[in-house]
N, C-alpha and C positions, 0 to 999 in steps of 0.2 A: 378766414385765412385767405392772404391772394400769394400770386407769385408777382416780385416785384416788376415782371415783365424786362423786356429787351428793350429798350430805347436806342437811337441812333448810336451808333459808337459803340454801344454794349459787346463785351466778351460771349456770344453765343456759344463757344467751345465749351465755356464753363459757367453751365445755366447755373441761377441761384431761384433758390424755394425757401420759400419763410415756412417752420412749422410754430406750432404754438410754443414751443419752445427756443426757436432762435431759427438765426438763416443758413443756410445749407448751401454749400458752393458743389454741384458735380462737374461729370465732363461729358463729352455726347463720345459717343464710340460706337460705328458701325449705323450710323442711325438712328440711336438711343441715348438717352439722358439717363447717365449712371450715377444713385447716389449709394454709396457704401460708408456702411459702420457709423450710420446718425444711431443715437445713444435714444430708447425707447422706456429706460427707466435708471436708475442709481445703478451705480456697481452695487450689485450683492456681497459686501466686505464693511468689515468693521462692524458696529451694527446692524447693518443689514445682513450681516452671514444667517444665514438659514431663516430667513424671516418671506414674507410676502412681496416681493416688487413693489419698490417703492417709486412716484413720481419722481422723472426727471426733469431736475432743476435748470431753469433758462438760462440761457449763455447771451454774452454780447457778442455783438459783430457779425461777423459769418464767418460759421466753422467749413475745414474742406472734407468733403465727405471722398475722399477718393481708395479709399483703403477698406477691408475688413476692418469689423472689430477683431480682437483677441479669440478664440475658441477659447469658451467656458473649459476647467480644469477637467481632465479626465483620461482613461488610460489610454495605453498607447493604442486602442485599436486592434482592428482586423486588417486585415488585405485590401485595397485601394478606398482606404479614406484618407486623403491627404492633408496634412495642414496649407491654410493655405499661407502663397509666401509672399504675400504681400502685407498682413494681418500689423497693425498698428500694438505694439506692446501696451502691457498692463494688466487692469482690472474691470473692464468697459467691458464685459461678457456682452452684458444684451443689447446686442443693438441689430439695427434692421437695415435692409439693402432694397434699392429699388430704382428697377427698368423699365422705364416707361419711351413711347414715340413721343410724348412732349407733354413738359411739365403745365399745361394749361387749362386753369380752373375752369375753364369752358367744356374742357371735351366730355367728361363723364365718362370713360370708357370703363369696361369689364377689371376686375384686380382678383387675381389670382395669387393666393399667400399661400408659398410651400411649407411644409413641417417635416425636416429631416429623421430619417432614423437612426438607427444605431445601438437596437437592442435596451434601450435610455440610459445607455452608460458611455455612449462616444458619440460623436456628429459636429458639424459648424456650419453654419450655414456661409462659411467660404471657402466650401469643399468645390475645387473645379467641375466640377461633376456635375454642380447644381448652376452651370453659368446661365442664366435666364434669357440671354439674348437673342434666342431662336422662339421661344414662346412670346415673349415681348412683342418681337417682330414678325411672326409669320402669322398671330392672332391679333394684332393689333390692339393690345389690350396692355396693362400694370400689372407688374410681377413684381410681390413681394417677400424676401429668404430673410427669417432672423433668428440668433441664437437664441437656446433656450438651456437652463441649464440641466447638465443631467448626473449622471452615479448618484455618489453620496450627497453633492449640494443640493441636487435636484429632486432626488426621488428617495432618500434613505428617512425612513419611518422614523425619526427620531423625538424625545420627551423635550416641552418647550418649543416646537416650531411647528406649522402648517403644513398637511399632509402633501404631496403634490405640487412641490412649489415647480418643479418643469413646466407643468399645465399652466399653475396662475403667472407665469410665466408666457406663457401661448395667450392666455387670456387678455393681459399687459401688452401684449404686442398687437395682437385682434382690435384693443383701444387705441391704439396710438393709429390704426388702419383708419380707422372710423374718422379720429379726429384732426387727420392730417395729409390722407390722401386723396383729396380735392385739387391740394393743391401741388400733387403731383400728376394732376389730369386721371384721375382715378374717380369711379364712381360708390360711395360708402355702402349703397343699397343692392350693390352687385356684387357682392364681394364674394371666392369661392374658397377655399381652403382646400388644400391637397396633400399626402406626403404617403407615404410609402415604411412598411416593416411598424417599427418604433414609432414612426410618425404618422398612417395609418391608425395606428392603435390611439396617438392623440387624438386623429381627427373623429375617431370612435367616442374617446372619451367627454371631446369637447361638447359633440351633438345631446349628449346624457346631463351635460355643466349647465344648471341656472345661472351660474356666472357668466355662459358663453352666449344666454338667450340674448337673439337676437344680434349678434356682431358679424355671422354671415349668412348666407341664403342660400350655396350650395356646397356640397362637397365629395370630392374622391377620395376615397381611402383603399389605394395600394396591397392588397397584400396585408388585411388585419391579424394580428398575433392574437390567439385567446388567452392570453395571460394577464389577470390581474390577479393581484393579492387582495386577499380580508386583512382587514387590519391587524390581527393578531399574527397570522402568518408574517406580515411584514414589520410586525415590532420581535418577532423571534430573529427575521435574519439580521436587523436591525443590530441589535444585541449580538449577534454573531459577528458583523461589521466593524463594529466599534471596539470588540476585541480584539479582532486584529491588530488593531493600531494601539492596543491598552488602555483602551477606556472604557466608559460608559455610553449608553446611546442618548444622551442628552445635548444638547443644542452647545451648551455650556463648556463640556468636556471639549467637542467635537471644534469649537470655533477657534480653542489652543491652537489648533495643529493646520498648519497654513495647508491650503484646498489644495496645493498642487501634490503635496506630500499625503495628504490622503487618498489619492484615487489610488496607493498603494494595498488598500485595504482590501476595496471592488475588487481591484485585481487577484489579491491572494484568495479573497473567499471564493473567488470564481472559478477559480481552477481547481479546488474540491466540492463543489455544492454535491457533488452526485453523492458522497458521504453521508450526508443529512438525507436521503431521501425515505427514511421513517418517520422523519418530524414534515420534511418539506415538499412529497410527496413528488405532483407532476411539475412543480417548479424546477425539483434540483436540477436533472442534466440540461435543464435550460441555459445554464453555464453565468446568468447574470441575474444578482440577487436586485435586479431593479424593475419595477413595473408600476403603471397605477394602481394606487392602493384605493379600494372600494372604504373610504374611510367616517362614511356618512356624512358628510358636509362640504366637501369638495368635490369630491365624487358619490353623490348618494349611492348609485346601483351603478351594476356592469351596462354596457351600451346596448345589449343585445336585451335585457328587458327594460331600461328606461325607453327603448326606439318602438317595442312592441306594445305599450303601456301610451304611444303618442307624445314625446318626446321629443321629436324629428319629422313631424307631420307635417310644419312649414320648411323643410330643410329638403331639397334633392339632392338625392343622395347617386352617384357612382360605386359600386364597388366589384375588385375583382383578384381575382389572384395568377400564378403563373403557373403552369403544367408541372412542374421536376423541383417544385423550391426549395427542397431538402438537398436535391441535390448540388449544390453548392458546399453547402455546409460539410459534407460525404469526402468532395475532391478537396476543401480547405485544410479537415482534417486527415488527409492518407488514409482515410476508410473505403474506398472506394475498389471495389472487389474484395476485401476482408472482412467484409459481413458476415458473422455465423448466423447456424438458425438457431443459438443459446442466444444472441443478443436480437433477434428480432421476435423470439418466444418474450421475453423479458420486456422489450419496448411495446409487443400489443399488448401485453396483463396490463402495463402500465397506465396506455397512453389510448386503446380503444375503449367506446363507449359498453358499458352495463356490463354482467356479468357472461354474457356469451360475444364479446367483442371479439377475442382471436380468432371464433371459432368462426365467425361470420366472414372476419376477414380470410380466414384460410380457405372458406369456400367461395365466397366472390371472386377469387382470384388465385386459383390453382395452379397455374402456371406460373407463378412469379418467383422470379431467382429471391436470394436473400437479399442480395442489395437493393434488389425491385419494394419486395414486401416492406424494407427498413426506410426505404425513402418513402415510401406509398404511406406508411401510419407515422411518421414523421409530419408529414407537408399537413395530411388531413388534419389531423390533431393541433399545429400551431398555427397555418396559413389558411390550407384553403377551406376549409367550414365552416371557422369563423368568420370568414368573407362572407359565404354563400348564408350563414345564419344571416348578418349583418341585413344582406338585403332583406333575406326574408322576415326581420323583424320590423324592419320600416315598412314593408307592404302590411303585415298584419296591424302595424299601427295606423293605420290610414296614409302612410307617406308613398311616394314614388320612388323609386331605386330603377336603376340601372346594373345588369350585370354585365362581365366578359370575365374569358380568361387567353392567358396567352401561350399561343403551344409553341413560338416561332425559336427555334431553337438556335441558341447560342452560337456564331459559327468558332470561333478562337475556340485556342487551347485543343486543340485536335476534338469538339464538338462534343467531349466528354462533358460537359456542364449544362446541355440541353436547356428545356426553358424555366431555366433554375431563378431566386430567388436575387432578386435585384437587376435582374436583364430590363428589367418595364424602366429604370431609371435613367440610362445613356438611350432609351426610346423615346424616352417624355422630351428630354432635354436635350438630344444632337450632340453627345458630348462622348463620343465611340472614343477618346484616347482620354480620359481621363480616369480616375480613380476606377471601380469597377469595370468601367470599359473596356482598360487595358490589361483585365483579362480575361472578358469574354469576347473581343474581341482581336486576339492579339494572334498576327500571325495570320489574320484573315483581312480580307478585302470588304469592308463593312457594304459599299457600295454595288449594285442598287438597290438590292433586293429592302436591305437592313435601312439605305437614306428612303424607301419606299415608304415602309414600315413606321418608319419614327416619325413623319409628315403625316401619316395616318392619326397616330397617338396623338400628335401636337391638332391637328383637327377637330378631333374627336371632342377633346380636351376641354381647349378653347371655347368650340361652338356650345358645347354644355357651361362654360362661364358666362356665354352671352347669353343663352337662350334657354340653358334647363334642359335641350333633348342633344345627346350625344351623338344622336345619327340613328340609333338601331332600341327598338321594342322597349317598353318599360317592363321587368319582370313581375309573374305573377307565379302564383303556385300552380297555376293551371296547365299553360303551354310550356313555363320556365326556359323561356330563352332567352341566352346569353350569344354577347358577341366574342365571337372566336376570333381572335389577333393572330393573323401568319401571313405568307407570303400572299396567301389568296383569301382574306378575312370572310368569316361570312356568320350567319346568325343562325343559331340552330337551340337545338334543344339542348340542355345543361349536358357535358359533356363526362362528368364526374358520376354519373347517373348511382354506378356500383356502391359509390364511396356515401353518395350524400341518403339512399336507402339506408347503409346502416346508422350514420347518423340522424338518420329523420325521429323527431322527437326530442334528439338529445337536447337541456340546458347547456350554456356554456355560462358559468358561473364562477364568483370571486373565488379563487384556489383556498384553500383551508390550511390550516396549520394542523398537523394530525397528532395523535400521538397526546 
């Protein structure tokens, strides 16, 4: 593949890229050669409804890339995930976006591919929030955002379709990297993968995917979720799903009822999962019946033993989590000082390790209000152990890891949101008045401390997509040091110390269907 190049007279505002698929007209903006919403596989519809990514078929002439695609069907969300409002109507879910200093099959530079989160039941990757043009440009490197789909199309366990299709999804889009970013001045042998919560948890699953062997070389993972399903657990909620909408959980029933009118189902089972929690144990109050499903052939094993088993041995890995991540979630829902100690007795039975879990936590940390204690076995339990495992299974598999965490507190919202759960994302990305930003930053002056900070990340970032070292120690079990993200960063010893003794040992394993 080449790019047809600039010739005398040529429109430079509006570079063109040949993919293997046809030509791609974008625009430069700020410095950068923007192409959005090139189409990376078939719409998933008609046929293709709940099936595998299918090749996308070649076009003549040259298409304009200047728009998102569509956001995949899904509900309305949380609190600053925005649609974006540029987004070209339809059925063109997945398609791919990309920032590059200059589409020239010469340069080889670094490519950096984000993976949105969103719990796998909401996200687009033409959420403002994710605008790539500070990472682009201040690493000199290719950034590439693409949809993937999620809830029901994406991740619902259903009879007759492929487990997982959001990841073969990721996986489809990881090829179309491989075989078409040359020639947007991208290098295929450098490729990092990143994303954060939901996405995070892809980039977990992907490093565990023989599907994925081989398509990148390094990767960050945000803030990993310990939540996957066994396969049975996710053909019970499955089943649950699909009666909402009055069917069955088959491909067949399910492909009747047009995609947008179903994320009506996600949505109502989500607001009672805490119901089921005899059958659906640590899943229910999770709030979203959606996760990768450990389904033996997509996903053989969880990440945290495929990485320790050498899995991820040629893969460098980043990972790391944020100080207060629950707390987010605390001030979304009005919980936030109405904590009893009936519902943080209830969330340790549940949610800490082995049978002396609460008691361990009641004495590592005796001074802690309820709201303290409720966010503390919150965060450990879904965010940050399974980060802190993550590394430590890539080190015992022979791989390198990097850890950090971030303490640098939120300043918006009157500061109540501390260094809560999606703050690392308007720091990766410069993007303080978008989606999430606007409201952990809101009301405050993000400047300098906060444009400090987020040049830090973007450094960090970057330099580990060129070079594999992020700046600071590779972790071991030994010294375990992590870098500490705040106004005055620095490297120290794991800072969770209380938290990660009492989970030392623990597996973190496909959740069960109980009952």
């Amino acid at each position: 593949m080449t790019s047809p190049g600039s010739p005398a007279g040529a429109d430079t505002s509006h570079p063109v890229v040949r993919t293997a698929a046809g030509a791609v007209r974008g625009r430069r903006e700020d410095g950068l050669a923007v192409f959005r919403g090139i189409p990376f596989a078939e719409p998933p519809v008609g046929e293709g409804r709940f099936a595998a990514p299918r090749p996308v078929r070649a076009w003549d002439g040259t298409r304009e890339a200047y728009a998102f695609g569509p956001p995949p069907p899904q509900e309305a969300g949380i609190q600053g995930r925005a649609r974006p409002v540029d987004a070209t109507p339809g059925d063109d879910w997945l398609t791919v976006n990309v920032w590059t200093p200059d589409p020239d099959p010469a340069a080889h530079r670094p490519v950096m591919v984000w993976i949105y989160g969103g719990a796998y039941k909401v996200g687009h990757a033409g959420s403002p929030g994710y605008d790539a043009r500070h990472l682009a440009r201040d690493g000199d490197l290719v950034v590439v955002t693409f949809n993937y789909r999620v809830g029901m199309e994406g991740f619902a366990r259903i009879d007759g379709a492929p487990a997982n299709r959001g990841l073969l999804d990721q996986v489809a889009a990881l090829e179309w990297v491989r075989d078409n970013i040359v020639a947007f001045g991208g290098d295929p042998g450098r490729v990092t993968v990143f994303g954060e919560s939901a996405g995070a948890g892809s980039v977990a699953a992907l490093m565990a995917m023989p599907r994925a062997a081989g398509l990148f070389r390094r990767a960050i993972a945000q803030s990993v979720p310990g939540t996957y399903f066994s396969d049975e657990l996710a053909r019970d909620i499955a089943t649950a799903l699909a009666a909402e909408a009055g069917l069955r959980p088959t491909a067949a029933d399910l492909a009747a009822v047009d995609p947008r009118r179903l994320t009506g189902a996600g949505e109502a089972l989500g607001a009672k999962m805490a119901q089921h929690q005899d059958r659906w144990g640590q899943a229910a109050p999770t709030a979203s019946p959606f996760s990768p499903v450990v389904d033996g052939e997509v996903l053989p094993t969880t990440p945290w033993r495929a990485l320790a088993s050498g899995a991820g041995r040629d893969i460098d890995l980043v990972t790391g989590h944020n100080r207060e991540e629950f707390q987010l979630f605390l001030v979304l829902g009005g919980m936030l000082g109405r904590i009893t100690d009936a519902q943080v007795t209830a969330a340790l039975r549940l949610l800490a390790p082995g049978p002396d879990g609460e008691r361990a936590y009641r004495e590592a940390f005796p001074d802690a209000t309820a709201d303290e204690m409720y966010e503390r076995i919150q965060s450990d339990w879904l965010f940050r152990m399974p980060s802190l495992h993550l590394a430590e299974a890539q080190t015992a598999g022979g791989g390198r890891a990097y850890a950090y965490e971030l303490t640098w507190p939120a300043p918006g919202s009157g500061g109540v949101l501390r260094a809560c759960h999606g703050l690392d994302i308007p720091l990766v990305f410069g993007t303080f008045t978008a989606d999430l930003g606007t409201l952990l930053f809101a009301g405050a002056d993000p400047a300098p401390e906060a444009e400090a900070l987020s040049s830090r990340f973007r450094a960090s970032w970057t330099a580990f997509a060129r070079t594999g070292d992020p700046g600071w120690p590779a972790y071991d079990t030994e010294r375990r040091q992590v870098q500490v993200l705040d106004a005055q960063p620095v490297v120290t010893a794991y800072p969770e110390e209380r938290s990660r003794r009492i989970w030392q040992g623990y597996e973190f394993r496909e959740l069960p269907l109980l009952g």
